[in-house]
N, C-alpha and C positions, 0 to 999 in steps of 0.2 A: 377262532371266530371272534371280532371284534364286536361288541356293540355301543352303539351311540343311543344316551339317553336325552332324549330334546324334552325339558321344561318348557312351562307358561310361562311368559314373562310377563314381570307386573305392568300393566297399560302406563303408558307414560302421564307425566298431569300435562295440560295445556296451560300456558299461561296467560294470563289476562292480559287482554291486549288496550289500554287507555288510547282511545282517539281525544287531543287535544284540542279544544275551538279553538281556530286562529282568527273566528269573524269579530270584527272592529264593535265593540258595543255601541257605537252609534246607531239606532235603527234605524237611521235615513237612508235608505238605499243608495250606493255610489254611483259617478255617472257612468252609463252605459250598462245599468244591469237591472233589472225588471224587480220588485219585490218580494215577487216569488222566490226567482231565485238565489237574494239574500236570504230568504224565509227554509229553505233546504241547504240553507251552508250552515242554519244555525241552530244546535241541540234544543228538544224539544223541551217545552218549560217542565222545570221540577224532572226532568229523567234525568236529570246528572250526566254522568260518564257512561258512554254506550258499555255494554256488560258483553264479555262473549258467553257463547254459551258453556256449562260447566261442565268438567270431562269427566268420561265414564268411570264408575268407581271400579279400580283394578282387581282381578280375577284374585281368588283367594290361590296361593302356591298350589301347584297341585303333587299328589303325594309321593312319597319315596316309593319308588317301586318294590313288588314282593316279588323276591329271589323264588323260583318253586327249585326243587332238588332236582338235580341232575341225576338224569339216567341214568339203569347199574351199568358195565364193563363189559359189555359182550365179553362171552372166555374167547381164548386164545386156542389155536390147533393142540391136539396132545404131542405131537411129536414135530421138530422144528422142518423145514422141507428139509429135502434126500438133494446131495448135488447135484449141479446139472437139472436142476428143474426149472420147464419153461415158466414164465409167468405170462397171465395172461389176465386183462384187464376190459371191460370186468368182471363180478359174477353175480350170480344172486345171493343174498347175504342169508345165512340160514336163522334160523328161529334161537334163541337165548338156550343155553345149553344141548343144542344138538349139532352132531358134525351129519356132515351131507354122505351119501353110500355113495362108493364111487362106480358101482353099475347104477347108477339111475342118473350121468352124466358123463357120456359118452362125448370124447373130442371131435368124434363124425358124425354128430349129430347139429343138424346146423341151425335150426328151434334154440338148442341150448345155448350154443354160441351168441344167438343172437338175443337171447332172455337173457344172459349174462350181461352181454356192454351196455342194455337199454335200461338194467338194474341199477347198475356202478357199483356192482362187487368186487370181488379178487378173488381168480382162483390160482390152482397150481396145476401144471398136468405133466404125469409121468409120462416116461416113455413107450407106456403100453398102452397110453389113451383115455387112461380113468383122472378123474378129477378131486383132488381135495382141496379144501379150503383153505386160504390163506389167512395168517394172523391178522385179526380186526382190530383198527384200535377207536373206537368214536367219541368224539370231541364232545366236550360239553359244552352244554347251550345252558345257555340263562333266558328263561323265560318269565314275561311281565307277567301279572295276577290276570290282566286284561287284555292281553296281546291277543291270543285265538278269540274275542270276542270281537275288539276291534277288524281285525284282516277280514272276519266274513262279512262285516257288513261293507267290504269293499266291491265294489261292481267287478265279475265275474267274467268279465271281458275286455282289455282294454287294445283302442285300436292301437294299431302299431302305424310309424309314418317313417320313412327312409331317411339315412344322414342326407343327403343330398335335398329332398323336400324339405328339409330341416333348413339345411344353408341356404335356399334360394329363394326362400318364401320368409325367413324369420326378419326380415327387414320391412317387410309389408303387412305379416301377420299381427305379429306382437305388440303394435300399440293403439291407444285406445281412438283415434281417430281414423283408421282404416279399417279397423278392428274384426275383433273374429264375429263379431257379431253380425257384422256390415255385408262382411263376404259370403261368411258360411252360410245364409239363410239366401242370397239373392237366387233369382230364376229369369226365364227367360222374360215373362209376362212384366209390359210397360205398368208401371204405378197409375197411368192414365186409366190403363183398361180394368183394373179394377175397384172392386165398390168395396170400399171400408168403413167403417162404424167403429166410433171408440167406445168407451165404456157410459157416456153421457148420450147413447145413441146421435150422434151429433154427424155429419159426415163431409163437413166443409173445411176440408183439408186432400192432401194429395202425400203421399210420406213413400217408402219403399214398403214398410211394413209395421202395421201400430202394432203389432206383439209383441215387437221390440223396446215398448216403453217402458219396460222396471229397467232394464239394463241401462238407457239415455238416464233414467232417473236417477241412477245413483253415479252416471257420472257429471251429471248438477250436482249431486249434491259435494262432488270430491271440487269438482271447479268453485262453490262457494268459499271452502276452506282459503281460497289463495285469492282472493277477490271481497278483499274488505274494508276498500274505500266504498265499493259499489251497495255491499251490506251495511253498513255506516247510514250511507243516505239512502236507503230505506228505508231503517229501521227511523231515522231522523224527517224525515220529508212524508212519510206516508201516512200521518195523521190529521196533516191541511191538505191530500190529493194536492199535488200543483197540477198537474197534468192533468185533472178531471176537466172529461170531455173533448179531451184529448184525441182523434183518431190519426194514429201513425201507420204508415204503409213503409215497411223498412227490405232492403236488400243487401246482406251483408254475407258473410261467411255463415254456415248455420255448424254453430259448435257450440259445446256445453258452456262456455264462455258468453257467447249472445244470448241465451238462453236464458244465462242467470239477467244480463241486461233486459232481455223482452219482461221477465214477470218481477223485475225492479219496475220498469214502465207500468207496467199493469198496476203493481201495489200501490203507485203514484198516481194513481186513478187514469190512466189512457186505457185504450182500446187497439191490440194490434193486429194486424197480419203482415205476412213477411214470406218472402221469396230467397232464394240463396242467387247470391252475387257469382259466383263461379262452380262450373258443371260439376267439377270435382271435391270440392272441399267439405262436403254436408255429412254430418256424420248421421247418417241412418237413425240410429238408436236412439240420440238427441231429438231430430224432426220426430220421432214417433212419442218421447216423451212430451214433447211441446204440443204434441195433437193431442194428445190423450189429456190433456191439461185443458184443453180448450181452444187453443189457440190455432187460428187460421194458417197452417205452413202447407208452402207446394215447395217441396225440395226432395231429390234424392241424390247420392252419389251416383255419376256415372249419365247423367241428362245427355241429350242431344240438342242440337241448336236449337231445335223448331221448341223443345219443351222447356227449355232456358226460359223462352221468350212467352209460351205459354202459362208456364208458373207465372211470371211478373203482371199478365193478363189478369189473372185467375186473385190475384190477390187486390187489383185495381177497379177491376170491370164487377163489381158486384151488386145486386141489386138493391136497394134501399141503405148503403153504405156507401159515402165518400169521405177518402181521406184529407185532413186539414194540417199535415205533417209529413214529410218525407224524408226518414233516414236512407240516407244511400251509403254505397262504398261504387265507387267507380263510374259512377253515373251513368250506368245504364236504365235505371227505374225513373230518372227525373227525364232521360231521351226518350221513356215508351211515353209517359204522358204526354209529352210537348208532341209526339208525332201521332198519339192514337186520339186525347184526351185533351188536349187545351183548352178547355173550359171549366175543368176539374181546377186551374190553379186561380180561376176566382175566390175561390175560399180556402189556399190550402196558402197559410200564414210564414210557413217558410220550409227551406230544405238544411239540413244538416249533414255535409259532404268529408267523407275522412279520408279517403287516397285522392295522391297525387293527379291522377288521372282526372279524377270526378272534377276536381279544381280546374284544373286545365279548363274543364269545358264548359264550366260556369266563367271562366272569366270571359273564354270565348264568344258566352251569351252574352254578359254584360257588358263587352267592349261592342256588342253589334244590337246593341238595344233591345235582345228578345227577353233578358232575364224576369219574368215577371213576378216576382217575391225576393224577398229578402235569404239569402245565403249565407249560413255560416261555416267557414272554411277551419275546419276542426285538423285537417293535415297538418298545415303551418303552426297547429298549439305546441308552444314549449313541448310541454307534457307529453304529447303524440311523435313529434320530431324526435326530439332524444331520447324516448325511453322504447316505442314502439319501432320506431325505424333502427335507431341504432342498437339498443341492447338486444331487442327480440330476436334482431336479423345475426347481430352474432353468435349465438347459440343456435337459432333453429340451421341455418345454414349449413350446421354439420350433420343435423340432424337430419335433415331431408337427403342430403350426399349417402351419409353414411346407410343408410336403409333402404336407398335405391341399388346402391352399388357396390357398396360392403369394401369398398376401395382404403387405402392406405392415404391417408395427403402428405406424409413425410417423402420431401423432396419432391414431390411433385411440381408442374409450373403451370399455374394459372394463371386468364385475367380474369381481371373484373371488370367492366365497361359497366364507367360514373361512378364518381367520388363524391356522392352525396352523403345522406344519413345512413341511407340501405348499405349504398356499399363498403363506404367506412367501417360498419359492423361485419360484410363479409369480408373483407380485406384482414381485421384484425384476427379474428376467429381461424382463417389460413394460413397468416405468419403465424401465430404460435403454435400451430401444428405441424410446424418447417418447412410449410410450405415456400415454393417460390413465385411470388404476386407478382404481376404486370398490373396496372392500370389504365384506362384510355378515361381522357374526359375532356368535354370542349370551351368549360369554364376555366378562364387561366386561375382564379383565385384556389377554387377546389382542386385544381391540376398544383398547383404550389402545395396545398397542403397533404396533398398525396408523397409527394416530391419529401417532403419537411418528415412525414412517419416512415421515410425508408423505403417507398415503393418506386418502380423505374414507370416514369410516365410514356406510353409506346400508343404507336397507333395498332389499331386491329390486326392490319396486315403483314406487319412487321415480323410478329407472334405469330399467326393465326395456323404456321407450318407445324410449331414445334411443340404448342402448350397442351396439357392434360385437359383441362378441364377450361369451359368456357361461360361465364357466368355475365347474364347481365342486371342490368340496376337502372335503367335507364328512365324508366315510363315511356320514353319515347317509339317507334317504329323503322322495323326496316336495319336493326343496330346491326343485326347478324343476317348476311343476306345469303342466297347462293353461291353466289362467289366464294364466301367463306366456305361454308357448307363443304364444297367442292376442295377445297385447300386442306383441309383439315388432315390431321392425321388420325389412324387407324385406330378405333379405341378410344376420339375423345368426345367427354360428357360433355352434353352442351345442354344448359340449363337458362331460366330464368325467376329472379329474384324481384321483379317490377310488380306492379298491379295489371297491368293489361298482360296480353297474349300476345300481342303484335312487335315486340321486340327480336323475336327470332323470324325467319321467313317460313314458317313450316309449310304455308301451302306450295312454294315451291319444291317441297320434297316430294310431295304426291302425283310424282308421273311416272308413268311406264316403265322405265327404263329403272328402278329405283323398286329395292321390295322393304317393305315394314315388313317385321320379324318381333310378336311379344313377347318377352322374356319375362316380365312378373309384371304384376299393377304398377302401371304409372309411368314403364319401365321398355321404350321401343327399341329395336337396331332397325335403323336405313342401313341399308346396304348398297354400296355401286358397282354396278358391272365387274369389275376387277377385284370385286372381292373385300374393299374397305369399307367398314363401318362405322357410324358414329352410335352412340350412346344419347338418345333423346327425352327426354326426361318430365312427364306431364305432358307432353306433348305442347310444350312452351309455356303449358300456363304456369302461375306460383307455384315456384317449388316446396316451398315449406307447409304449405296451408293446403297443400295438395298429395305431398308424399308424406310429412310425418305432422308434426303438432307446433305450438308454438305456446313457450310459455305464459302461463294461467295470469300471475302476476302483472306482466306487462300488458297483459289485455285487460286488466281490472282499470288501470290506468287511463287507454284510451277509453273503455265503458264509459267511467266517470266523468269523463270529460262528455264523451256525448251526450252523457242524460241530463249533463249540466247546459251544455249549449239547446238541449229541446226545451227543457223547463225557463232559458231565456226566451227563445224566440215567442213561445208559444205564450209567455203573460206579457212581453213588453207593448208596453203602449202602442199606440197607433203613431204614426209618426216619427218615433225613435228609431227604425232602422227603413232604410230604403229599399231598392230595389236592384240590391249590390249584394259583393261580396265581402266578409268584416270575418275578423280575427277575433278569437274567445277575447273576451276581457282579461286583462292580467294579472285580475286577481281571484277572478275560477282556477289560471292555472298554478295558482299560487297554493289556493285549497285543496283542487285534487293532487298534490305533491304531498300536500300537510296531512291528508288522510294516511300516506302509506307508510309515512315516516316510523309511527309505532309497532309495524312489521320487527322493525330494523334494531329496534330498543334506542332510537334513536331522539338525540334531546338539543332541541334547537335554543339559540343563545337570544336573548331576549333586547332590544334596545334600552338603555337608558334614557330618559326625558330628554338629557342632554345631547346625546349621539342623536338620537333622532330628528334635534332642532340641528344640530348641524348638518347633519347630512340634508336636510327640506323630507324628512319623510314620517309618513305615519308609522309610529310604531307597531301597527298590525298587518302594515302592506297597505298597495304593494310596494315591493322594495326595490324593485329596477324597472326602468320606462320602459316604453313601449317598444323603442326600437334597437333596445338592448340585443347584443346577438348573446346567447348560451354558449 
């Protein structure tokens, strides 16, 4: 018998992490930027260097274990067996120095027989039916001083769960955004129809389940750890509120990620509520931690249309509250106001828009004269384009595959349809898993540089008989229509990587003749009459922010950048921005880059007087124009 002794291991130390001021000591505010928010780009007087916090002090070694003595020798038979004797396995083991009578275990006795093998003895049995014992030999055990104390206080029942429930749910179950906590607790009863009270008696929220808040809360507090350009300017900005007075009305993803963004806002003196941008993405446990906190949330995983649009209500429509702020992601929050509400944007100073989508239909406004506030298009930031679009998407990408569908991608052929940021990150995240990528896309420069990293530029249909996997990136509608759908072969995933739903045709798959079949969360087979099926995945919506997570990091990124473009819009002057849409200033995206850099241990090269009069640039930034491409 082996055994394994597992020590404490000493907690590791954290290392301090130096955030560097990269703000220009000039205190004139730059052009194009409000002095607020020069005022949160720049450490507070006399705090020095942001401090993290200090790490726990490590567990004292825990002790060598005490040997206790091994059991004596059971004796051995007195006489070795007689030949020809059967063995029979097993028996009941007799007591420390006695041998067993062999009339009181009879071979036609079937009690005995059967006390024997549920014992795990050994006996012997002659050929006349009587039974003796066989020589015992028993192993010794090393036991801990502490071991029989520990095992009883182990719970006395543990459930047992199939290999098969095991492989077909551990893609769904096991992480913290779909989580055990999310599923195991759901029921049938709408979050509408019930009355919940948090622990502030307070009940102006809507969540799956406020009991769920210690759990949402300690996964804020694990998303703070990876998210500290965001802790930065808090801890830097929340002693002047820039935000005070602030009411923002935000719809975004609701994950421990926004989370730490909503009660950054709150520390900066605003006021929020907030609805979840898509049906799917809301981690339960999160929404119950942000209720239980205070805060006004109508979200749960798993919404229906009517209650999508009833949350976005519920968070707008309140009595003696109007918002003067609107964070969106996809513009569906700034469409309920313009169509329920248009008088609400007399006083709401601007909107702050981070997908592609939501852009789209502000410039929409703005090209048709309805845009009534100033727009800051936070998609288009450095910051947001390359680090959220491109790095996030190639990591989550495998992420959300690999947990829906537990698939292989070596050798596989996929496309990608659009070689933007998104898809550039899933394109590369596929090749190096051996996959084999197609690309479709209708811009010839992005179509060249598809072209230029190795990938074969095809149209849809070309592919659309033979590939595995079908991914789009589009923003656009309609990419993936039935026709497709119908072409496809047996087995393939078809997915979407965009912000909107309308990329794939799914309501085309909803007739008759056509059965959905659910396999796990998130997880459909259409099936057609003859028997082929596809692999539908969210049922078109994000795949990543829908089936698995998406790293912490990269969202600290665009956070910061958001709370940087509210605390513009919301101090700059009257006058200063129109009734357009405008790009972060270039040197916000200069600062939330220079926050994150110390993550990295990473040490940026400084200009000389002289290199900076040559180049025409300040030495503190920014250091590339405006129409610099990255």
């Amino acid at each position: 018998m082996s055994v394994q002794v597992v020590s404490a291991a000493a907690a590791a130390k954290v290392p301090e992490v130096e955030l560097k001021d990269l703000s220009p000591p000039d205190p004139v505010p730059p052009l194009g930027m409000s002095s607020a928010a020069v005022a949160a780009m720049a450490p507070p007087a006399g705090a020095g260097e942001p401090e993290t916090p200090a790490a726990a002090p490590a567990p004292a070694p825990a002790s060598a274990p005490v040997l206790a003595p091994a059991p004596a020798l059971a004796p051995a038979a007195e006489r070795p067996p007689a030949p020809g004797l059967a063995t029979l396995s097993p028996a009941t083991a007799p007591p420390a120095g006695k041998v067993p009578q062999a009339s009181a275990m009879k071979r036609s006795d079937p009690h005995h027989q059967h006390q024997r093998h549920r014992d795990g003895g050994e006996a012997l049995v002659s050929p006349d039916g009587t039974v003796t014992e066989a020589p015992r030999t028993v192993k010794k055990q090393i036991q801990f001083a502490d071991q029989k104390q520990e095992f009883n206080k182990r719970p006395t029942k543990i459930g047992r769960r199939s290999l098969s429930r095991s492989i077909s749910q551990s893609s769904t179950d096991s992480y913290s955004s779909a989580a055990s906590y999310t599923d195991s607790s759901d029921d049938e009863t709408s979050p509408r129809d019930k009355q919940q009270k948090n622990s502030k008696g307070s009940s102006d929220f809507c969540v799956k389940n406020i009991k769920q808040a210690e759990f949402g809360r300690r996964e804020i507090e694990i998303a703070e750890q990876e998210m500290p350009a965001l802790m930065a300017l808090r801890k830097r900005a929340q002693g002047e509120k820039p935000l005070a007075g602030a009411k923002i009305v935000g719809c975004t993803h609701i994950t421990a990620q926004t989370a730490v963004l909503m009660e950054t806002l709150s520390a900066l003196g605003a006021q929020c509520r907030w609805a979840a941008c898509n049906i799917y993405s809301t981690l339960n446990e999160v929404a119950a931690a942000l209720a239980e906190s205070g805060f006004p949330v109508f979200a749960w995983k798993g919404e229906s249309e009517d209650d999508f649009w009833w949350c976005i209500d519920r968070c707008v429509n309140v009595e003696g509250w109007q918002p003067n702020m609107i964070l969106d992601d996809g513009g569906d929050l700034t469409h309920w106001i313009y169509k329920k509400y248009p008088n609400m944007f007399k006083k709401i100073k601007g909107i702050v828009e981070e997908s592609v989508t939501g852009v789209h239909r502000l410039y929409q406004l703005s090209k048709a004269g309805k845009l009534c506030v100033p727009a800051m298009n936070v998609n288009d930031s450095v910051t947001k384009q390359k680090f959220d679009n491109l790095y996030c998407c190639r990591e989550s990408i495998l992420d959300g595959l690999k947990r829906t569908t537990d698939m292989m991608f070596g050798g596989k052929q996929v496309v990608v349809c659009g070689y933007g940021e998104v898809g550039k990150g899933c394109c590369a995240a596929l090749k190096a898993m051996g996959s084999i990528v197609y690309v479709t896309e209708i811009d010839p420069i992005c179509a060249l540089q598809a072209c230029m990293d190795g990938f074969r530029l095809v149209k849809l249909n070309e592919v659309i008989r033979q590939v595995d996997i079908v991914i789009t990136c589009t923003g656009n509608k309609n990419v993936v229509t039935r026709e497709h759908l119908d072409r496809m072969k047996n087995s393939c995933i078809v997915c979407n990587m965009g912000h909107s739903n309308t990329e794939i045709d799914v309501a085309s798959l909803r007739t008759p003749e056509l059965t959905w079949e659910r396999v796990r969360s998130q997880v459909d087979h259409v099936i057609w009459p003859d028997g082929k099926r596809i692999v539908l995945l969210a049922e078109g919506r994000l795949l990543n922010l829908s089936c698995s997570t998406v790293p912490t990091f990269v969202l600290s990124i665009t956070a910061t950048t958001q709370a940087l473009a509210l605390i513009e819009l919301y101090n700059a002057p009257e006058g200063r921005y129109k009734q357009d849409v405008y790009l972060l200033p270039k040197k916000m995206d200069e600062y939330v880059a220079s926050l994150h850099l110390p993550t990295f241990d990473a040490h940026l090269t400084e200009l000389t007087d002289e290199q900076a009069k040559y180049l025409g640039l300040n030495k503190n930034g920014p250091f590339k124009p405006n129409y610099y491409r990255y």
